[in-house]
Backbone as JSON, one array per atom type, in Angstrom:
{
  "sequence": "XXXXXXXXXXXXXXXXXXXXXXXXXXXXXXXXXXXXXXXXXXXXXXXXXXXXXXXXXXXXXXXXXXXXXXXXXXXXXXXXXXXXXXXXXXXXXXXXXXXXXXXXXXXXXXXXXXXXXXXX",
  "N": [[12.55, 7.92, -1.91], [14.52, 5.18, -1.72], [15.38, 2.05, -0.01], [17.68, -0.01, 0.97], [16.88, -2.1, 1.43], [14.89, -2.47, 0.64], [15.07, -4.0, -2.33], [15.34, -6.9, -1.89], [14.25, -10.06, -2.17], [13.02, -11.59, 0.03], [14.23, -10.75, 3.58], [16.47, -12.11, 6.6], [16.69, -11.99, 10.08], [19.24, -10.72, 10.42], [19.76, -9.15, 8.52], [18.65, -6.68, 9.46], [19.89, -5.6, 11.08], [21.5, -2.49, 12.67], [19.69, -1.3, 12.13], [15.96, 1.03, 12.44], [13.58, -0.53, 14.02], [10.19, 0.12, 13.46], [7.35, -0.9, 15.56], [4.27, -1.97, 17.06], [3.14, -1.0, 20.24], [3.95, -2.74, 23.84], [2.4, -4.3, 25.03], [-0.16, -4.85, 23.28], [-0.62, -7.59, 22.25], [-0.08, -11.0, 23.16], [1.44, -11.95, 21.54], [3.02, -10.43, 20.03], [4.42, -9.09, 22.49], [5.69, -11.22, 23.14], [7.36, -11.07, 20.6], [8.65, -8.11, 20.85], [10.16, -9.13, 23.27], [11.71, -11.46, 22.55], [13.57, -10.49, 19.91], [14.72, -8.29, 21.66], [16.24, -9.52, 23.44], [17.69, -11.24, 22.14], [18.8, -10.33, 19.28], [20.13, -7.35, 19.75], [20.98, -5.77, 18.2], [18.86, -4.18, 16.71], [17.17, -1.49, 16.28], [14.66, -0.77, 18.24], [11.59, 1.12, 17.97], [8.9, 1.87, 19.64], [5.44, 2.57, 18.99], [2.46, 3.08, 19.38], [-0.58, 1.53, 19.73], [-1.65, 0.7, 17.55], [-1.39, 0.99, 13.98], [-1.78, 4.19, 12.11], [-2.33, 6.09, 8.85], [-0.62, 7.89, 9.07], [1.79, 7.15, 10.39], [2.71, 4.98, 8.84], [3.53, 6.61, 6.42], [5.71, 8.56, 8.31], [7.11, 6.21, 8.06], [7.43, 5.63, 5.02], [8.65, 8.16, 4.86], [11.0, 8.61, 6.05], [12.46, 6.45, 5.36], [12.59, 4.29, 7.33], [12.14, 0.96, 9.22], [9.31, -0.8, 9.36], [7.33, -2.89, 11.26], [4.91, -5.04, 9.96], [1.87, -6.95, 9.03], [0.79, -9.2, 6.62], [-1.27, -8.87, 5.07], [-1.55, -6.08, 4.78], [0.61, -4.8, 2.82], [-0.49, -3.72, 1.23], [-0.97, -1.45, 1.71], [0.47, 1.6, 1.5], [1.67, 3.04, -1.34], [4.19, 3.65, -1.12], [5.75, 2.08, 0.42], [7.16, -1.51, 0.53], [6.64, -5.05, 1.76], [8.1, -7.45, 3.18], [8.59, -11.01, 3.28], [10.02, -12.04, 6.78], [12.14, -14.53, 7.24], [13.31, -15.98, 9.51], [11.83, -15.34, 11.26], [8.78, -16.38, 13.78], [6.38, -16.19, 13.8], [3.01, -15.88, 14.85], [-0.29, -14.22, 14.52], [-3.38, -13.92, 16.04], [-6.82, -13.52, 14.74], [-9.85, -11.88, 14.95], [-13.13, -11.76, 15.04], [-15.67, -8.66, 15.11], [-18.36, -7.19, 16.25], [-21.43, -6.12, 16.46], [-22.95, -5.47, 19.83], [-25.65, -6.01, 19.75], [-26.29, -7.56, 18.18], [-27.84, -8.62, 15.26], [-30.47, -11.7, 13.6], [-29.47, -12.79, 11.42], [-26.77, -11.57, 11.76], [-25.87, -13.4, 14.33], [-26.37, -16.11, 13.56], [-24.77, -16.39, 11.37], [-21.89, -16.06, 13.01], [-21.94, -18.28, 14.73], [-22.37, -20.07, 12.2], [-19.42, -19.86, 11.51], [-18.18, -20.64, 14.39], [-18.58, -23.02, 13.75], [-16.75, -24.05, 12.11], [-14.05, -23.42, 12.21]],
  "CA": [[13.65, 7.33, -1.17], [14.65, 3.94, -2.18], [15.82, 1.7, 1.25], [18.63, -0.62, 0.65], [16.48, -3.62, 1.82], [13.9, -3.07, -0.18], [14.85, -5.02, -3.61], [15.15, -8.51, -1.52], [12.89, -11.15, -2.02], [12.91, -11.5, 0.81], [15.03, -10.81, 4.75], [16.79, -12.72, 7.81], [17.07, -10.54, 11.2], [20.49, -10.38, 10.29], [19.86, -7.69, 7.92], [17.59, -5.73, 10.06], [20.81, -5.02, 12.04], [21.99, -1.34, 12.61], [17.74, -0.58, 11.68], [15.28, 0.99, 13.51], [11.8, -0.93, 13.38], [8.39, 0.24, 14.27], [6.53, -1.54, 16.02], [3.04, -1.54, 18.15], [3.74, -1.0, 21.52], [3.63, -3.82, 23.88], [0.43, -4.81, 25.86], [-0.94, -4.62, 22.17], [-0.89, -8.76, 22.09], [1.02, -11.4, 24.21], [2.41, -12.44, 20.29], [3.69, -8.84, 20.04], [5.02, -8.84, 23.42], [7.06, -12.05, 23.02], [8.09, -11.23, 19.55], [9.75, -7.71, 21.61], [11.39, -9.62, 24.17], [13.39, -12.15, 21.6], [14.78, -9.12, 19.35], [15.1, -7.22, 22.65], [17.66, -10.39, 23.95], [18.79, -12.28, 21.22], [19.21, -9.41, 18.45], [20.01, -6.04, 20.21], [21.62, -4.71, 17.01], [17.94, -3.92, 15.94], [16.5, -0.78, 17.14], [13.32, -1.0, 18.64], [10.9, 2.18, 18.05], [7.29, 1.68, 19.54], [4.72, 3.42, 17.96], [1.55, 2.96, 20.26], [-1.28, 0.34, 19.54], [-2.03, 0.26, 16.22], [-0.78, 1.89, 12.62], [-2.21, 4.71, 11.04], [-1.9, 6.75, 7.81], [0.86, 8.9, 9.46], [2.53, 6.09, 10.67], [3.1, 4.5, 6.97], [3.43, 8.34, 5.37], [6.1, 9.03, 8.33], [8.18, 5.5, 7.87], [8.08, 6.08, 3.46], [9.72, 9.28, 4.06], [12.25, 8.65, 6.4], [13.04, 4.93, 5.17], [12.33, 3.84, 8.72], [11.32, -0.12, 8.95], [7.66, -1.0, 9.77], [6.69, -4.52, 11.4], [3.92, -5.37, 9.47], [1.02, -7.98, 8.59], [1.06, -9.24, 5.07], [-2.81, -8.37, 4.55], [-1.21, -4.67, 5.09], [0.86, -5.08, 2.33], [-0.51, -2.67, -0.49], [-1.91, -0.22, 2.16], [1.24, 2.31, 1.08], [2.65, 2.91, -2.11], [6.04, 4.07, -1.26], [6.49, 0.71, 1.01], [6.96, -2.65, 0.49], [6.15, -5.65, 2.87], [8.82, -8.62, 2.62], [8.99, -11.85, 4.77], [11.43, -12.4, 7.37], [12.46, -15.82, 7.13], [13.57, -16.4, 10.38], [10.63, -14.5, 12.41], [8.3, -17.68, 12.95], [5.07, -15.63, 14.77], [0.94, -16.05, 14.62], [-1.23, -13.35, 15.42], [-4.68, -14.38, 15.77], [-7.74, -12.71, 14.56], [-11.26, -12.19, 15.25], [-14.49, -10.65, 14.36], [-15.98, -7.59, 15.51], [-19.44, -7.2, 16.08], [-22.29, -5.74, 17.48], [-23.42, -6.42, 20.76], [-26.81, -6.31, 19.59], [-26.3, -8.15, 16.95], [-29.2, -9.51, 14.63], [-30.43, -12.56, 13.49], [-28.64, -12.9, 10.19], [-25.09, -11.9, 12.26], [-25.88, -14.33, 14.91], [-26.77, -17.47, 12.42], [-22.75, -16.21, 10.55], [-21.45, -16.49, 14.16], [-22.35, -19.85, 14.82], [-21.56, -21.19, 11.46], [-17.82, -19.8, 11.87], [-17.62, -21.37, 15.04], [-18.29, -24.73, 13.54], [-15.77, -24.22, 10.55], [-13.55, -22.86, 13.34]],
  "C": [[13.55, 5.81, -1.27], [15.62, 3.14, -0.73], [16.63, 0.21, 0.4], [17.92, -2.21, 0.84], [15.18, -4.09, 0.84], [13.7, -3.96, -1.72], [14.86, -6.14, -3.11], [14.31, -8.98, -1.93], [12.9, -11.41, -0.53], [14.22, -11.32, 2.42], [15.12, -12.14, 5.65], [16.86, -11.15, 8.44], [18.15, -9.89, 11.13], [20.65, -8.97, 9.53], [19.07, -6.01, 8.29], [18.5, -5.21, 11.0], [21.52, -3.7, 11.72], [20.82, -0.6, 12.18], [17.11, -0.16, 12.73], [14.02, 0.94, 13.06], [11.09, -1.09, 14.55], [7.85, -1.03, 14.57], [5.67, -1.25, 17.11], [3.79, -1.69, 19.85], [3.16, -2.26, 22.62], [2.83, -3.49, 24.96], [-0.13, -5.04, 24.66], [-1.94, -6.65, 22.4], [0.16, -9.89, 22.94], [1.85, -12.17, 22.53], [3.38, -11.59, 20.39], [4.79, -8.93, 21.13], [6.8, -9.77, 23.38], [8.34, -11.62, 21.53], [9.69, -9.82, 20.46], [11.04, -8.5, 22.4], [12.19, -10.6, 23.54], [14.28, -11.25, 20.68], [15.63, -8.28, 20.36], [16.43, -8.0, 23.12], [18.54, -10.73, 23.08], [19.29, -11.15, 19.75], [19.1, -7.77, 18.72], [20.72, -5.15, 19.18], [20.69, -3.96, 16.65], [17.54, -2.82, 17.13], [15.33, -0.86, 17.34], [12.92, 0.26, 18.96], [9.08, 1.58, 18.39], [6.54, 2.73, 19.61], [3.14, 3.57, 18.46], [0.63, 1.09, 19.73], [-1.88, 0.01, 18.0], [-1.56, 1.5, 14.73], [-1.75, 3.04, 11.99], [-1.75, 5.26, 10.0], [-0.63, 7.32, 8.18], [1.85, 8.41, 9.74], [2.99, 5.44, 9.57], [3.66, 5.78, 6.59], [5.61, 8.13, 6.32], [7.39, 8.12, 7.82], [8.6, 5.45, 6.09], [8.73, 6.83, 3.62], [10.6, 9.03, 5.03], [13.27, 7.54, 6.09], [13.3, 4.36, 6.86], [11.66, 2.13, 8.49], [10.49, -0.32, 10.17], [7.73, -2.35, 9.74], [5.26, -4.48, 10.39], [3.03, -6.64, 9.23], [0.78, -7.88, 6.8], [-0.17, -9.06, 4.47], [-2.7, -6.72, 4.87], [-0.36, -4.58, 4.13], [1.01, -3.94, 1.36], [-0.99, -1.27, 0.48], [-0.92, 1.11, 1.67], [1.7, 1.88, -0.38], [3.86, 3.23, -1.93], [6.78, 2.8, -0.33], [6.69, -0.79, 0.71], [7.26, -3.78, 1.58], [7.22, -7.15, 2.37], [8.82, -9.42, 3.98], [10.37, -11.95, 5.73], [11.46, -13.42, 7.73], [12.68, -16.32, 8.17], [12.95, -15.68, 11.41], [9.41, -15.83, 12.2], [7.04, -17.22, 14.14], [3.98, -15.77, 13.88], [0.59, -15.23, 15.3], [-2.65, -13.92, 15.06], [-5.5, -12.81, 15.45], [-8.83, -12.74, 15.14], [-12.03, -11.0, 14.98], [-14.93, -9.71, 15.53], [-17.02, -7.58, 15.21], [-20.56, -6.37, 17.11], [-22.98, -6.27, 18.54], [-24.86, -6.89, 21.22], [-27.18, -6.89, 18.28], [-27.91, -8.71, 16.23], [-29.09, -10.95, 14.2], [-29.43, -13.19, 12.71], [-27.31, -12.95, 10.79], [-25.09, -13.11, 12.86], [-25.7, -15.81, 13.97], [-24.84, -17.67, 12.12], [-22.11, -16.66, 11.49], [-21.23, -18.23, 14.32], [-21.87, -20.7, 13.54], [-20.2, -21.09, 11.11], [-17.18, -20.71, 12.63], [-17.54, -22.74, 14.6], [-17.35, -24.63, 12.45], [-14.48, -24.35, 11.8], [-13.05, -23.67, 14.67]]
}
């Protein structure tokens, strides 16, 4: 199934109108949250499907086969072959990251830690 949006180089919201896109459900992040509540006011053409707290396999699998659009992060990108991941030009959000670690970490993690924070 080939989705009408997908040859762009890339989208505006404008074309995301009369769509319905996944997305994590909100509490996930207060990025997340806000990004809901400006589609939710300022572009109610867009349907809003939330999908819980985070994506899995089934979640990709179910939006390839129905041509359903998926919010996504662009380091998520290749995780499907039947999808592709295009910018939206006029979506102007930061999600932060961060490491994951043990809380008994060892020396060697600790040391990495520390010289993050100073890059950081």
């Amino acid at each position: 199934m080939t989705h009408k949006l997908a040859a762009k180089k890339e989208l505006k919201l404008s074309d995301l109108y009369g769509e319905t896109l996944v997305m994590v459900s909100r509490g996930d992040s207060p990025t997340n949250d806000r990004l809901h509540e400006e589609l939710e006011k300022k572009h109610p053409q867009i349907h809003l499907k939330e999908i819980g707290y985070f994506y899995d396999i089934d979640v990709y699998n179910r939006c390839a086969e129905s041509g359903t659009l998926l919010l996504n992060l662009d380091c998520w990108k290749d995780v499907h072959p039947g999808l592709v991941t295009l910018p939206v030009v006029d979506l102007h959000y930061e999600i932060d990251y961060g490491l994951c670690y043990s809380k008994s970490a060892d020396a060697r993690t600790l040391r990495f830690l520390d010289a993050v924070k100073k890059i950081v």
